[in-house]
LOKENU-672663 format. One record per residue: residue in one letter; y, z, x of N, C-alpha, C in turn. Coordinates in steps of 0.02 Angstrom, whole numbers. Example, Ala and Ser with C-alpha at 12.3 -4.5 7.8 and 13.67 -1.06 7.14 Angstrom:
! residues 2
- A  -284  390  660  -225  390  615  -165  390  660
- S  -112  354  642  -53  357  684  2  394  645
This chain:
! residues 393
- X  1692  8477  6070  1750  8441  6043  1750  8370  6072
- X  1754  8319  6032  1753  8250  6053  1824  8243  6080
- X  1827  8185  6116  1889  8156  6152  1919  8093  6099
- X  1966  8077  6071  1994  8024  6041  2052  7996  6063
- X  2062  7932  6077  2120  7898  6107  2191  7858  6062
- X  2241  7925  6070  2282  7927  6017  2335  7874  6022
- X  2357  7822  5986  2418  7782  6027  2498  7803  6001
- X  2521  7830  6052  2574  7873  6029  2638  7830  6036
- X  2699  7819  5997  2744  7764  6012  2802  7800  6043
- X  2833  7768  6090  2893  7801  6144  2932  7743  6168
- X  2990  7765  6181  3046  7708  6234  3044  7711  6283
- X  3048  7636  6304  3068  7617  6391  3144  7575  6405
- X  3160  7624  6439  3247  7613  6457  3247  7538  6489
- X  3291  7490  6465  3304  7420  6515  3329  7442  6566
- X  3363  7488  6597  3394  7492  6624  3358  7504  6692
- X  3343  7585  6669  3321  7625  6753  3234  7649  6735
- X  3199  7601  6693  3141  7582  6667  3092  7650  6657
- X  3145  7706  6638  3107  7774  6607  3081  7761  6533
- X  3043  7795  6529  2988  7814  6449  2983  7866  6443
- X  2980  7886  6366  2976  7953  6360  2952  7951  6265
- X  2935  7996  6259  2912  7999  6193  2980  8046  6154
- X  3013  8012  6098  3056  8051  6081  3032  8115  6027
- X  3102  8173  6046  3060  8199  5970  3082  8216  5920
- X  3132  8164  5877  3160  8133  5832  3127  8057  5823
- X  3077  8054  5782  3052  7974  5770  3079  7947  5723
- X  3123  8000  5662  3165  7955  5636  3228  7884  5641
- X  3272  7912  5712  3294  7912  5727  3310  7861  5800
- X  3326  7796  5811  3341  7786  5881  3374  7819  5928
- X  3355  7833  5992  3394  7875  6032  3461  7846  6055
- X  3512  7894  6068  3575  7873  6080  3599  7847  6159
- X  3559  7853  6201  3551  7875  6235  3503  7871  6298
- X  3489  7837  6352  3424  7863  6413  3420  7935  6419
- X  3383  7943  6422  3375  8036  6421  3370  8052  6507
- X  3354  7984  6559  3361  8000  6631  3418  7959  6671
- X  3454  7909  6645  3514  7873  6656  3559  7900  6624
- X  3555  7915  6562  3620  7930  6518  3657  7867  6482
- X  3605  7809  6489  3655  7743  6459  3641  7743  6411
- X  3703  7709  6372  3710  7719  6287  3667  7642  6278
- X  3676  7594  6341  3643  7535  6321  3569  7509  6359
- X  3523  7576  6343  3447  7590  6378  3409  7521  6346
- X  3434  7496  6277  3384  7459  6251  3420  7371  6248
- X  3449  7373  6314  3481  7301  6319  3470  7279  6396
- X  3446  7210  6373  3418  7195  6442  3477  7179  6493
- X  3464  7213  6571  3512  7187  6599  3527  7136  6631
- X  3594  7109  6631  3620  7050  6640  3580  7036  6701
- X  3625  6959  6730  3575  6933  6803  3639  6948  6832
- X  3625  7016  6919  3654  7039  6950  3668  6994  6987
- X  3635  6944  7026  3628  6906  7092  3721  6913  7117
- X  3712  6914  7182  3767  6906  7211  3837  6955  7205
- X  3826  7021  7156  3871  7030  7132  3906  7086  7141
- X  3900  7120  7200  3953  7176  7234  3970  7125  7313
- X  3967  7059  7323  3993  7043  7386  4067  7048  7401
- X  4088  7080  7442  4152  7104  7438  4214  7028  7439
- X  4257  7048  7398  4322  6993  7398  4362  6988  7459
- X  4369  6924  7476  4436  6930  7543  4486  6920  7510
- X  4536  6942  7550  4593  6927  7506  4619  6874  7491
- X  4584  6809  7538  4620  6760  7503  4606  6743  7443
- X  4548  6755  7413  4525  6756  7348  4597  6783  7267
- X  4609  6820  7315  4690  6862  7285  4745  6823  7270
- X  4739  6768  7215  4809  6731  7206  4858  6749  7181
- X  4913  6742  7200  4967  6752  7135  5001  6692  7158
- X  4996  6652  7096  5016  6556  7093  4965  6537  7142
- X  4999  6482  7207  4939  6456  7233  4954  6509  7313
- X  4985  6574  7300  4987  6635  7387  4936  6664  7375
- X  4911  6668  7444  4869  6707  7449  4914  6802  7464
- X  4866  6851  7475  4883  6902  7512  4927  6912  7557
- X  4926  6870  7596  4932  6859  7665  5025  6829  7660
- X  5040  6784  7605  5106  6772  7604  5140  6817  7561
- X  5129  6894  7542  5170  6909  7494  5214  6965  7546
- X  5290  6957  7515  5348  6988  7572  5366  7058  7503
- X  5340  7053  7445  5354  7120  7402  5306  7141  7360
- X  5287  7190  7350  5274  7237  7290  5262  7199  7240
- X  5300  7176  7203  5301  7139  7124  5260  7080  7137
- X  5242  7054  7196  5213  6987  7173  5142  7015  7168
- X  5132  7081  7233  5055  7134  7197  5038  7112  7140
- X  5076  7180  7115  5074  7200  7056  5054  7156  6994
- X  5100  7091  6992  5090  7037  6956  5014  7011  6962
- X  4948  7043  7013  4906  7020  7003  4876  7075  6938
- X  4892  7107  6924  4865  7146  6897  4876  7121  6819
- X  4804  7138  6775  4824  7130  6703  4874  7169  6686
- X  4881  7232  6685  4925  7299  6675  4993  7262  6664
- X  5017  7236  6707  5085  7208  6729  5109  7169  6692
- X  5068  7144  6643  5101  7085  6579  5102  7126  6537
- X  5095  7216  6505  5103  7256  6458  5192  7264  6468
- X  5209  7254  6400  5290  7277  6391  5289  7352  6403
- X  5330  7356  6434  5336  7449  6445  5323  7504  6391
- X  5341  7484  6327  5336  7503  6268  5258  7528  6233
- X  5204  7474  6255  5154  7477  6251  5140  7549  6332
- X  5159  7529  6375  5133  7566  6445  5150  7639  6440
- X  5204  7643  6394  5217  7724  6378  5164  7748  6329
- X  5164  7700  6266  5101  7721  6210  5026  7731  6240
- X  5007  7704  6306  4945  7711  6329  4954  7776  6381
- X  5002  7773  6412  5009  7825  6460  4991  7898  6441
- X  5064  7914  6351  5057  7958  6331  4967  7989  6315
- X  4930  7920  6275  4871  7919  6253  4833  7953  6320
- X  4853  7926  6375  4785  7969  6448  4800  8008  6459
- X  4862  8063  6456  4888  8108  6460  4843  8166  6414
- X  4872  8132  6343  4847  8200  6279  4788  8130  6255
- X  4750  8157  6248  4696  8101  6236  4681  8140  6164
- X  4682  8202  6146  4680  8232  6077  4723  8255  6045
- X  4769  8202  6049  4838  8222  6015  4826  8205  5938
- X  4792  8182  5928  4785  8171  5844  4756  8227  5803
- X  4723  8253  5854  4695  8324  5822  4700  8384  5838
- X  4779  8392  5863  4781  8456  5893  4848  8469  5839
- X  4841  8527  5820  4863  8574  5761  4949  8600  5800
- X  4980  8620  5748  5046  8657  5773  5025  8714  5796
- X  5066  8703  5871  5062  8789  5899  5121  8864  5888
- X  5154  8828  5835  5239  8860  5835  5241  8870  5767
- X  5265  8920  5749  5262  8957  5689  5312  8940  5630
- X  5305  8941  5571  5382  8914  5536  5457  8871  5584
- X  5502  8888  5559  5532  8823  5597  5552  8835  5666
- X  5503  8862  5706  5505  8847  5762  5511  8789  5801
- X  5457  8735  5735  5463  8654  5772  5534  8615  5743
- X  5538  8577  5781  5616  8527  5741  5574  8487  5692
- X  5623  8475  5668  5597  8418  5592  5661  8379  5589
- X  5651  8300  5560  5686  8270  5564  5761  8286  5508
- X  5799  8247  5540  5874  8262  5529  5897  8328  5543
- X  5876  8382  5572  5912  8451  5586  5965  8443  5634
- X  6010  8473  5643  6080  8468  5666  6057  8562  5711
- X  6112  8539  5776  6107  8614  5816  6169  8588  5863
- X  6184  8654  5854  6242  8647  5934  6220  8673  5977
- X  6236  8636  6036  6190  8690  6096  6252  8683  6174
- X  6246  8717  6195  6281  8741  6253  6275  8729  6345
- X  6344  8676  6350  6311  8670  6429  6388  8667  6471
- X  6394  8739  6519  6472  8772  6527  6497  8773  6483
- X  6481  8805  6439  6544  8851  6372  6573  8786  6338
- X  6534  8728  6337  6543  8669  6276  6497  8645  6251
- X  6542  8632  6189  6465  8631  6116  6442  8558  6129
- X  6398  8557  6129  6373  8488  6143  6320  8472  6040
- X  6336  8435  6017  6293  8427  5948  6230  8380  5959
- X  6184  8417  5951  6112  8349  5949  6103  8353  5865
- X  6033  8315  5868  6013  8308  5778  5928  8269  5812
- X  5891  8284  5765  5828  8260  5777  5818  8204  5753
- X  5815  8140  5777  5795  8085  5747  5723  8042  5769
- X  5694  8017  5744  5625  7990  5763  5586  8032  5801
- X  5602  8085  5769  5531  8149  5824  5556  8150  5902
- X  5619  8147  5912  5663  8185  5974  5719  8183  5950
- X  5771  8224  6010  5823  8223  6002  5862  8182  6025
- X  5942  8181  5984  5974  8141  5994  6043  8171  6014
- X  6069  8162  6055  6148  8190  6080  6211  8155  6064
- X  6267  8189  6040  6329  8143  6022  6373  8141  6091
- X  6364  8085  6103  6395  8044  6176  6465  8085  6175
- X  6490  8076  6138  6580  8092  6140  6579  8155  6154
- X  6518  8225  6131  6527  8283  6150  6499  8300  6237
- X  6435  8258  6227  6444  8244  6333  6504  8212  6372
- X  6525  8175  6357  6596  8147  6404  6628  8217  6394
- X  6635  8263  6339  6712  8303  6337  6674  8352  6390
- X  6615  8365  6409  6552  8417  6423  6585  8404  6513
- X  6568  8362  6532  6557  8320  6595  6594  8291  6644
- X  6684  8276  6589  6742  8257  6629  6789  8301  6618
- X  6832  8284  6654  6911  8319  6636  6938  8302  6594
- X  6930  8245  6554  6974  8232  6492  6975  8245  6432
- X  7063  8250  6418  7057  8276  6345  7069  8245  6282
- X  7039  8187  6301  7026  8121  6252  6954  8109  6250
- X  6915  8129  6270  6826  8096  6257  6809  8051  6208
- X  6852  8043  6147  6839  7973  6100  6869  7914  6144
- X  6940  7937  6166  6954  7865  6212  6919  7839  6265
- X  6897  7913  6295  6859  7903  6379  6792  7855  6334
- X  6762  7882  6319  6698  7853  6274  6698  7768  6257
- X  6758  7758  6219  6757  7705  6195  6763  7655  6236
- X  6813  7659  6307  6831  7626  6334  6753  7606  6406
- X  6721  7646  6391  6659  7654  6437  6625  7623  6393
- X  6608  7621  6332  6552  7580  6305  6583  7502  6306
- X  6617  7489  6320  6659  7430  6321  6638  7395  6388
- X  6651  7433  6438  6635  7411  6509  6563  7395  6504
- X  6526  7461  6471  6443  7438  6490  6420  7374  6438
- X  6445  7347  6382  6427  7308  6359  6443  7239  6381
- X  6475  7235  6431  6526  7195  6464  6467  7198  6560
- X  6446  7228  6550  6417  7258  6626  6344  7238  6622
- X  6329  7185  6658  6272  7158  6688  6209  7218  6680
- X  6163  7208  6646  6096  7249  6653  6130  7307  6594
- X  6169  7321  6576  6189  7386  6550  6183  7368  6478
- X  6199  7302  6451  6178  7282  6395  6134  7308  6326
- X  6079  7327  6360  6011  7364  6318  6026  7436  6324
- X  6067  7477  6352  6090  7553  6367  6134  7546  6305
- X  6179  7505  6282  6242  7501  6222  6178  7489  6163
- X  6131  7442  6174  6107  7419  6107  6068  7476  6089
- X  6074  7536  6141  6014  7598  6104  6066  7653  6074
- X  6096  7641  6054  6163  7711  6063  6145  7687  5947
- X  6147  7727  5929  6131  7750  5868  6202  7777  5844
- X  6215  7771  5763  6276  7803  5740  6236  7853  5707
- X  6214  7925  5679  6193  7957  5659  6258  8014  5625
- X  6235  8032  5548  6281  8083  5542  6283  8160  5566
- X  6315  8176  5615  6324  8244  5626  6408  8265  5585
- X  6384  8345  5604  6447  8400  5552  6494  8393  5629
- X  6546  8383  5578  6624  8378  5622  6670  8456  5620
- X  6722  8464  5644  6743  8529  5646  6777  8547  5589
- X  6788  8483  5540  6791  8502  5458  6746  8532  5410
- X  6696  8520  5482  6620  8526  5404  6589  8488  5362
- X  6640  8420  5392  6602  8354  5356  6560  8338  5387
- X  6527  8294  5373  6467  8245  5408  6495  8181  5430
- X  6504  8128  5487  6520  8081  5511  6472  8050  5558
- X  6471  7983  5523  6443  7932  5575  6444  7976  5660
- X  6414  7974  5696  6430  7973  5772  6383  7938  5812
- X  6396  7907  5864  6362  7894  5928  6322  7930  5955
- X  6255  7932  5958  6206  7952  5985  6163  7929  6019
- X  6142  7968  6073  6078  7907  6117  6025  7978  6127
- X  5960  7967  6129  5907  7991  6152  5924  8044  6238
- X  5874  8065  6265  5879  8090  6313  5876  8032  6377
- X  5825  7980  6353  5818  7923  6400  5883  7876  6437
- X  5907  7875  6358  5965  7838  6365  6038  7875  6393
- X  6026  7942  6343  6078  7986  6399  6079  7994  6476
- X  6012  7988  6515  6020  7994  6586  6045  7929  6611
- X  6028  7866  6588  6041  7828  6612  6129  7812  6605
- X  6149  7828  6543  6225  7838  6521  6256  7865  6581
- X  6230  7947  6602  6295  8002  6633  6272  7957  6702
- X  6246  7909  6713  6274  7882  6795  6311  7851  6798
- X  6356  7831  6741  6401  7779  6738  6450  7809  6736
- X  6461  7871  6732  6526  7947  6733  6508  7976  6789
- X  6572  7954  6828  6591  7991  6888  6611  8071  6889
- X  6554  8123  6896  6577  8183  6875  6539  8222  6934
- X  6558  8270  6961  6506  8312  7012  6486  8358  6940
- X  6492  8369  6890  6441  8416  6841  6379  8364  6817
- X  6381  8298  6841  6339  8261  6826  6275  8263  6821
- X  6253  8310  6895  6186  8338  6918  6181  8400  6888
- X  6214  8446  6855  6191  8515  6836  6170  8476  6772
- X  6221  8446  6745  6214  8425  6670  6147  8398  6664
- X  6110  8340  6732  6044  8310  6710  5982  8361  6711
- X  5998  8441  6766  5949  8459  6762  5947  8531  6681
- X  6008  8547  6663  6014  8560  6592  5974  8516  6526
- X  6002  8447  6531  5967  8407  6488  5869  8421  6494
- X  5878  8397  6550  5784  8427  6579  5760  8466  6533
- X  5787  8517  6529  5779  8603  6496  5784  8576  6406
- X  5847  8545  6388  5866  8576  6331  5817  8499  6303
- X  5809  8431  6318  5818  8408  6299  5756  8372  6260
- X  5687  8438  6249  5615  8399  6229  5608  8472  6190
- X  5652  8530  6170  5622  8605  6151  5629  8575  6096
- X  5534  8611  6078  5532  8623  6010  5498  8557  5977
- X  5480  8526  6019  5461  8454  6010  5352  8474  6014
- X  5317  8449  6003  5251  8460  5998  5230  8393  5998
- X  5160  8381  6068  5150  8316  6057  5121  8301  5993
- X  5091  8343  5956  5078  8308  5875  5136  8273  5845
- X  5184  8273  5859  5243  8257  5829  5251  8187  5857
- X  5245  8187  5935  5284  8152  5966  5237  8112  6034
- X  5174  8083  6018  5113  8112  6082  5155  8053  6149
- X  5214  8038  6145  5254  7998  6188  5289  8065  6223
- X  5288  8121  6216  5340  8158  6236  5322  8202  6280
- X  5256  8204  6328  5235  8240  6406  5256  8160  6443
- X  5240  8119  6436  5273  8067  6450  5328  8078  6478
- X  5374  8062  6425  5456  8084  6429  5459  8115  6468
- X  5441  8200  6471  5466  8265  6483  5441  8226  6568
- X  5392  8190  6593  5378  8189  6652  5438  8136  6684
- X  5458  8086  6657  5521  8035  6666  5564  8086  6696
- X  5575  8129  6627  5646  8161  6644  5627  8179  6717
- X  5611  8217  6723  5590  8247  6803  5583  8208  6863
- X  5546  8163  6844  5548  8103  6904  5616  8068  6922
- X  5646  8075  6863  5709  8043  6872  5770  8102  6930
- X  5764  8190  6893  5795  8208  6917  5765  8211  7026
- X  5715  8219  7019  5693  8214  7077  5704  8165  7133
- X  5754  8099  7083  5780  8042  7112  5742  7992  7136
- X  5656  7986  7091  5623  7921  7112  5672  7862  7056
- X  5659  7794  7095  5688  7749  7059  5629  7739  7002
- X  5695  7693  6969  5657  7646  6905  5591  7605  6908
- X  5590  7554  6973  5529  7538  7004  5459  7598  6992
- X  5496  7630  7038  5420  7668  7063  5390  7694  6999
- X  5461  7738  6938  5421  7771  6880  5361  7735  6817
- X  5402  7670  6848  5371  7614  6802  5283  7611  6841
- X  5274  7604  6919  5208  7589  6927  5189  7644  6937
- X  5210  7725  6921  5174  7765  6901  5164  7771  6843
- X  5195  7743  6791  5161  7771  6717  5093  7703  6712
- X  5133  7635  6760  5065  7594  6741  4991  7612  6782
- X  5005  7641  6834  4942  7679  6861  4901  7728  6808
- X  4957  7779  6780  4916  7813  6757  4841  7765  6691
- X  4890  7745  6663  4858  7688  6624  4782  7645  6651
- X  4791  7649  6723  4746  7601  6727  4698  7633  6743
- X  4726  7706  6782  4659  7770  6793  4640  7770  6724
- X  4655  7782  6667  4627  7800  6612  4601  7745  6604
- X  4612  7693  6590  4543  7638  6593  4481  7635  6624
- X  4510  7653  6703  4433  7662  6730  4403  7741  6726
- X  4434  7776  6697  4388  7847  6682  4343  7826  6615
- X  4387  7809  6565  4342  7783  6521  4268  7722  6522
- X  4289  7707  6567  4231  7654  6591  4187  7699  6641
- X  4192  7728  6665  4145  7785  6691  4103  7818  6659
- X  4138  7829  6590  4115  7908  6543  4048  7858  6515
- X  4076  7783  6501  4023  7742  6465  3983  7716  6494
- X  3978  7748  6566  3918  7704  6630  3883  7761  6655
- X  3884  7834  6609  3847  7899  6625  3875  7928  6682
- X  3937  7920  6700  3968  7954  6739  3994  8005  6715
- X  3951  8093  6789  4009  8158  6756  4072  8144  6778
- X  4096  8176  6702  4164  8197  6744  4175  8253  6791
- X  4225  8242  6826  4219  8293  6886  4196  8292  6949
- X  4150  8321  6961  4130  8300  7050  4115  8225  7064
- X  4053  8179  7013  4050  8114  7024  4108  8103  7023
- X  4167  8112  6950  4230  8056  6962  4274  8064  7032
- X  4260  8138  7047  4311  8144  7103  4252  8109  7181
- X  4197  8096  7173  4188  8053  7234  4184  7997  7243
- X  4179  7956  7182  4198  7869  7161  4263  7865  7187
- X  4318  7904  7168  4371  7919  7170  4396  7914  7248
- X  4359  7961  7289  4371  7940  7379  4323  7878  7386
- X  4268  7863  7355  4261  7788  7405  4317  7737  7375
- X  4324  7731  7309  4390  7702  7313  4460  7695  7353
- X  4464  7758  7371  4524  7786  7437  4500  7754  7458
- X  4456  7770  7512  4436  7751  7571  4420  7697  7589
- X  4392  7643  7550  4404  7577  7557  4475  7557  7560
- X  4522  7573  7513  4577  7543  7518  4628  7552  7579
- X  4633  7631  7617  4699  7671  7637  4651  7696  7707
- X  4587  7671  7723  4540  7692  7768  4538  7777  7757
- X  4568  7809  7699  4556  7880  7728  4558  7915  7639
- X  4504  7952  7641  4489  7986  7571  4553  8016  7531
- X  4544  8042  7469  4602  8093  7445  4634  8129  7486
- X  4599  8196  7513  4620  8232  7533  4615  8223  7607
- X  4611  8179  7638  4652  8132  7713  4715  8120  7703
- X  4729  8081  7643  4780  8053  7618  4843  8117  7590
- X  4819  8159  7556  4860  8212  7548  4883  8254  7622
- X  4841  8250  7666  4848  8303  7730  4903  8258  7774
- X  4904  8192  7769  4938  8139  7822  5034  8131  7796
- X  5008  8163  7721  5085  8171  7680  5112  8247  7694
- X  5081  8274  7691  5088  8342  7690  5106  8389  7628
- X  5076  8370  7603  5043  8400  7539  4985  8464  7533
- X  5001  8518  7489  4934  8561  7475  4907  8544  7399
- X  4939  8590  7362  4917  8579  7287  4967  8525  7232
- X  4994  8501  7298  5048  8427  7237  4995  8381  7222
- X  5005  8330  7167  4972  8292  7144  4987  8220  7195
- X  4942  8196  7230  4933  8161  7261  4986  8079  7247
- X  4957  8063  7188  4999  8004  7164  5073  8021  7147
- X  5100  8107  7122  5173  8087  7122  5202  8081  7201
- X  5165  8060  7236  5217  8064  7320  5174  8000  7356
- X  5145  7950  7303  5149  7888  7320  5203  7842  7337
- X  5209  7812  7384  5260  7773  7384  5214  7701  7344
- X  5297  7655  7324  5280  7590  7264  5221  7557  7306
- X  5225  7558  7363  5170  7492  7372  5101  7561  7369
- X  5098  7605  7387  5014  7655  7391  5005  7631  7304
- X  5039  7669  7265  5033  7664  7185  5003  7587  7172
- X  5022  7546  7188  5013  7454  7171  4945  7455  7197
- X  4932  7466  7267  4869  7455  7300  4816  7514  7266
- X  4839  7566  7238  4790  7619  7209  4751  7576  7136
- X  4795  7554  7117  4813  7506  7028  4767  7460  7047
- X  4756  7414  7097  4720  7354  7122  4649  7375  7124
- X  4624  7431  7171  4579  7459  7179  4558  7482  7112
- X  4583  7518  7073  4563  7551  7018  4555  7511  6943
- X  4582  7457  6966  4585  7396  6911  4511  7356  6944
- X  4521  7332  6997  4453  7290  7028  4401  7340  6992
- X  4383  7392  7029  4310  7447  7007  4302  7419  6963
- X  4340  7444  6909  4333  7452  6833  4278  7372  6812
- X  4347  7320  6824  4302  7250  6807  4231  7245  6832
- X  4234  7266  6904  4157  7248  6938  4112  7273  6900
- X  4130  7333  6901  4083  7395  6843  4044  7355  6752
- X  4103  7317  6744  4098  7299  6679  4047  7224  6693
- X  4079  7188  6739  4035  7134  6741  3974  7151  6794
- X  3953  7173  6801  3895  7199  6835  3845  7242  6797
- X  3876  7280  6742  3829  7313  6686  3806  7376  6723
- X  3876  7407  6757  3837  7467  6798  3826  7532  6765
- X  3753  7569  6799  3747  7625  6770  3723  7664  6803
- X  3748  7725  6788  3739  7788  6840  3769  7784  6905
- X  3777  7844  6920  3813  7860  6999  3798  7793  7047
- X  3757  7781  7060  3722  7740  7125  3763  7673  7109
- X  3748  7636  7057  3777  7563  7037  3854  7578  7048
- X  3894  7646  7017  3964  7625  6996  3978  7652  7083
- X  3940  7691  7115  3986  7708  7170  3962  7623  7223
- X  3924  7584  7225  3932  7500  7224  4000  7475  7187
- X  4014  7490  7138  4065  7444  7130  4125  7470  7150
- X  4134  7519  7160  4181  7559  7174  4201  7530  7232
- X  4170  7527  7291  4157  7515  7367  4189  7437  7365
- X  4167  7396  7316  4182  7315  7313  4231  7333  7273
- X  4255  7351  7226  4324  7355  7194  4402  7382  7253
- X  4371  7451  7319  4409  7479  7337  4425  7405  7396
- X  4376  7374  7397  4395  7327  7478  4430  7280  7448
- X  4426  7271  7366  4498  7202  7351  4542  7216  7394
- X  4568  7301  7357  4617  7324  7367  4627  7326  7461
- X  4610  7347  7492  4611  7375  7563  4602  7316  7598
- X  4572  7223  7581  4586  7168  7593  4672  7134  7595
- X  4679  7171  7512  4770  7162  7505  4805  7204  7547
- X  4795  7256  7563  4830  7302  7593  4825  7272  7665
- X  4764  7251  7719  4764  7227  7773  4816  7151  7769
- X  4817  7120  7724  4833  7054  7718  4914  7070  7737
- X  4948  7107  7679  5000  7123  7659  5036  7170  7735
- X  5010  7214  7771  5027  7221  7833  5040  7188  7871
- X  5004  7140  7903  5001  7108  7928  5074  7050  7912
- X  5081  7027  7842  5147  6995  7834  5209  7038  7858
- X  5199  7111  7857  5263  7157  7866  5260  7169  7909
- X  5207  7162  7962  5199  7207  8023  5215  7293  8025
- X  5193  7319  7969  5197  7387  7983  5154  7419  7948
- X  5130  7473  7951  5082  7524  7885  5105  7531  7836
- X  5064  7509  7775  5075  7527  7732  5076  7589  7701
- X  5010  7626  7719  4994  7691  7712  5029  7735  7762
- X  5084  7787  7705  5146  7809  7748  5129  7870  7728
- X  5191  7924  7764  5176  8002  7772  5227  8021  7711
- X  5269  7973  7703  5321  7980  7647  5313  8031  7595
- X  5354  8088  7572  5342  8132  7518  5403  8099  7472
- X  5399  8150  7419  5451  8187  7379  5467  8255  7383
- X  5438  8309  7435  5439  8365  7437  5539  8368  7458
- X  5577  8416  7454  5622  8448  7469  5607  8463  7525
- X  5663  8443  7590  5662  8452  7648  5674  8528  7647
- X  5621  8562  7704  5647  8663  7700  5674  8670  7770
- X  5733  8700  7743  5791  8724  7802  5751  8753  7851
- X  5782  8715  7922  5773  8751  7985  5772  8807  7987
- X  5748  8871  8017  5762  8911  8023  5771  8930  8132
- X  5814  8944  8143  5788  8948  8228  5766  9031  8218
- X  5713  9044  8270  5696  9123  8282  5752  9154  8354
- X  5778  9224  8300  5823  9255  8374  5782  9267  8430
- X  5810  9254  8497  5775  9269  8525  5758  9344  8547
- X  5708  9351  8591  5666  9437  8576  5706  9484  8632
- X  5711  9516  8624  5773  9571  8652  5718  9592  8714
């Protein structure tokens, strides 16, 4: 048998400079088959210089550095994230949350789900409270919470004379401009205009009513006030359902706000991972501690043990400045990643390392103006009652 010298045609990755003979020749590959980059057949950029870590004075907001900021918000304000209207920060949030909410089917059988305009009375201490479904949630008639919540046996007057104050009341302004007239059934059986606000707007309402049923009523609402709702309907509404909770749990307005914009910005840089051949899972969760660990000197689960935490989710028992400095770190990666053209584990856990020291530059800077740690033991857990042991006979 003679020998003949066949010339066989195959790809070489720009990237991590593998070859391989495919075996689909119709077809370009999607794909490095030993990197995993979708962009094997693009030459890479010129790296020079380009994981040297940032000091913070590099960190402006106007012409301050790090080093002069006395709050939180002027952080934050470095961040792109921070110029999104909240409106948008809920629509992306919901989006990292249910990421397949467009294609996930009803799980609830005939009218199990609400549909718009349905009317229900529902019950909180032996008073009818009327909602109605409007824009894919519910909506509550204000006048039947005041009668729910106070002693009085006027709730159109109590009502009226309260929306008066809050429209009249500094910051409260945009709480009046959300209140909706919607027709609900009256005890004639007619239908009438009424006052309605959302669940959002209702919590923020019952703090302006001095009531000790105030707190049963918010953690009732909790319960009553997302059933029957499906994120196909509504993919804003694990969102919500998580507000409500944060709220009853008594984090402020601040903090819920730079947790829904965190979540947001994790989902940016997961997605920028998935497209740099990063697994999900063990890689993301160890990009994930050198990111910590540059920033807070101490990994995830350092950081969970120093709070005292087991299986809680780490970021809800951030305090505002950890969340801001997490956002910095997790916002830096991401960019480095992008302008650097990184791929595979080795490159992104490099940028990771130079993304986490922005952050942990701001964080040293920013101490140093306060003179104290930033990185605190601070929870949200429920303090658990003392118990003393009798003593032993």
């Amino acid at each position: 048998m003679s020998k003949v010298q066949l010339n066989v045609l195959g790809y070489r990755c720009e990237r991590c400079a593998h070859e391989w003979i495919p075996r689909d020749t119709d077809n370009a590959p999607r794909v490095c088959p030993k990197c995993k980059s979708p962009y094997w057949d693009t030459p890479r950029k010129n790296t020079d210089n380009l994981y040297q870590p940032v000091k913070s004075k590099e960190l402006t907001a106007g012409s301050q550095g790090v080093d002069s900021m006395d709050d939180e918000k002027i952080l934050i304000k470095m961040l792109e994230v921070d110029d999104m209207p909240m409106g948008e920060v809920m629509t992306k949030a919901a989006k990292a949350t249910k990421e397949t909410v467009k294609s996930k089917q009803p799980q609830l059988e005939g009218g199990a789900i609400a549909f718009e305009g349905e009317c229900q009375l529902t019950l909180f201490n032996r008073k009818e409270i009327r909602r109605i479904f409007h824009k894919n949630e519910w909506y509550f008639s204000v006048v039947d919470v005041i009668g729910a919540i106070t002693e009085t046996t006027q709730p159109r007057r109590y009502w009226s004379e309260l929306k008066t104050q809050l429209a009249e009341k500094e910051g409260a302004s945009q709480l009046v401009a959300n209140i909706e007239q919607l027709k609900m059934p009256s005890t004639d059986g007619k239908m009438y205009l009424t006052d309605a606000v959302s669940v959002e707007s209702l919590f923020r309402l019952i703090q302006s009513v001095p009531s000790p049923k105030a707190e049963p009523f918010k953690r009732w609402l909790a319960r009553v006030g997302y059933e029957r709702i499906e994120e196909f309907q509504n993919p804003e509404i694990a969102v919500k359902r998580a507000i409500v909770n944060w709220q009853i749990q008594g984090r402020t307005d601040d903090w819920i706000e730079a947790r829904l914009r965190a979540i947001v910005v994790r989902h940016e840089l997961t997605s920028e991972w998935a497209k740099r051949g990063i697994e999900e899972g063990m890689e993301y969760a160890k990009l994930t501690n050198i990111i910590s660990t540059e920033t807070f000197n101490l990994n995830t689960g350092e950081h969970k043990t120093l709070k005292g935490l087991t299986s809680q989710s780490l970021r809800d028992h951030m305090t505002d400045f950890e969340l801001v400095l997490t956002m910095l770190g997790e916002k830096s990666t991401a960019a480095i990643a992008q302008t650097s053209d990184a791929i595979g584990y080795n490159e992104n856990a490099t940028a990771a390392r130079s993304g986490g020291r922005v952050a942990g530059d701001a964080r040293r800077g920013l101490e140093k103006q306060l003179g104290r740690s930033i990185v605190s033991k601070e929870n949200f857990l429920k303090e658990k009652p003392i118990t003393k042991k009798l003593p032993s006979s």
